[in-house]
Structure formats: structure tokens, C-alpha cells
C-alpha positions in Angstrom: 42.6 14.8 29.5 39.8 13.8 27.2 36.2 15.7 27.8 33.3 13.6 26.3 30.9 15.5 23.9 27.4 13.9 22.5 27.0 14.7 19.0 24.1 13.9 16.5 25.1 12.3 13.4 23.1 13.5 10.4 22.7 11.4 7.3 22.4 14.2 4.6 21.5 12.1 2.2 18.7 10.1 3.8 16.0 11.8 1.5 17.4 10.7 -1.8 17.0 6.8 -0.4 13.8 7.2 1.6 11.3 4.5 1.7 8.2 3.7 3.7 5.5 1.1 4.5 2.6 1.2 5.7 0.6 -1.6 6.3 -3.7 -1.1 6.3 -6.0 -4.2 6.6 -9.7 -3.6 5.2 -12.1 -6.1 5.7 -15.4 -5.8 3.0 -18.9 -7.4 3.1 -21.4 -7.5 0.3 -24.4 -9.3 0.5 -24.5 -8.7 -3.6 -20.6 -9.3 -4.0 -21.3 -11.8 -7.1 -22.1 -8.6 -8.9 -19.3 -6.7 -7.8 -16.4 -6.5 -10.2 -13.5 -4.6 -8.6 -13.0 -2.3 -6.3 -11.4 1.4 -6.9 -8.9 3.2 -4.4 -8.6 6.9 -4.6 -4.9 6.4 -2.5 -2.8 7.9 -5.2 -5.2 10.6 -5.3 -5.0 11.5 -1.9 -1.7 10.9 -1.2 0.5 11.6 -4.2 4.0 10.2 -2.6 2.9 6.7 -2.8 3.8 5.3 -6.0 2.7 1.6 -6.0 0.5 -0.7 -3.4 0.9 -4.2 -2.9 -2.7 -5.7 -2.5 -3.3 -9.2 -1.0 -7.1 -10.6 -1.2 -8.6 -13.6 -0.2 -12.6 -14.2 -1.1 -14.6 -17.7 -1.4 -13.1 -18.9 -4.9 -9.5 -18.1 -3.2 -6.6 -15.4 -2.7 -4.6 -13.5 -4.9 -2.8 -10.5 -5.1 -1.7 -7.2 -7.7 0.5 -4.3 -7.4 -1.9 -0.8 -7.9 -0.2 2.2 -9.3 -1.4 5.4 -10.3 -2.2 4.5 -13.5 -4.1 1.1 -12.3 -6.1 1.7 -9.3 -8.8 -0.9 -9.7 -8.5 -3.9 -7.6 -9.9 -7.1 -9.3 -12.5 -9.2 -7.1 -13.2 -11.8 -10.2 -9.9 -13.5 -9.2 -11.0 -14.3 -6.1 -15.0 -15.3 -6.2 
């Protein structure tokens, strides 16, 4: 006679290949945005886990997009005037 058991399976290694996304959608207005150059995020700052941020923009003259890091956290607006 077989008795049925529920077990849990554990992956022990699931913290060595962890990954995350998270997706965030900001929407800006400047009524003076020809004189705005780029746009700082404090992300890596705050949040020291994240290592790089994919940024998509779209503006008047445009879209285009850059990958921040910790070491580039300046998002570039002149592309996309």
C-alpha cells in the first residue's frame, strides 16, 4: 500500500541565479524642457541591488533609449528634443 505525502521542493541554489524586473513608467512635463539637459536617478543609490536600468524615452524630436548603471546615472533628453 502506497500513502501519498506532499513535499516542498527547494531549489538551494536559486540565490546564486536570481534575477528580477521591475517595470516603472514616469511620465515628465516641462514647460522649459528645451533647457533641460538630462535627467539624474538616485535608483542605485537607494537601492544598491540593482545593477543596470534599461531606459526607453520618447520626446518631440523622437525616442531612444540607454542602459544606466551606477557609474552612469544621467539620462540624456538631447536625444530626444
Amino acid at each position: 500500500e502506497h500513502e501519498e505525502h506532499d513535499h516542498e521542493h527547494h531549489d538551494h541554489d536559486e540565490h546564486a541565479s536570481a534575477h528580477s524586473e521591475v517595470e516603472v513608467v514616469y511620465t515628465f512635463e516641462c514647460d522649459a524642457s528645451s533647457k533641460l539637459d538630462s535627467v539624474s536617478v538616485a535608483f542605485f543609490e537607494r537601492w544598491s541591488g540593482i545593477e543596470k536600468m534599461q531606459v526607453q524615452m520618447a520626446g518631440p524630436g523622437g525616442q531612444s533609449a540607454m542602459t544606466l548603471t551606477p557609474a552612469q546615472t544621467a539620462i540624456d533628453l538631447t536625444k530626444i528634443r
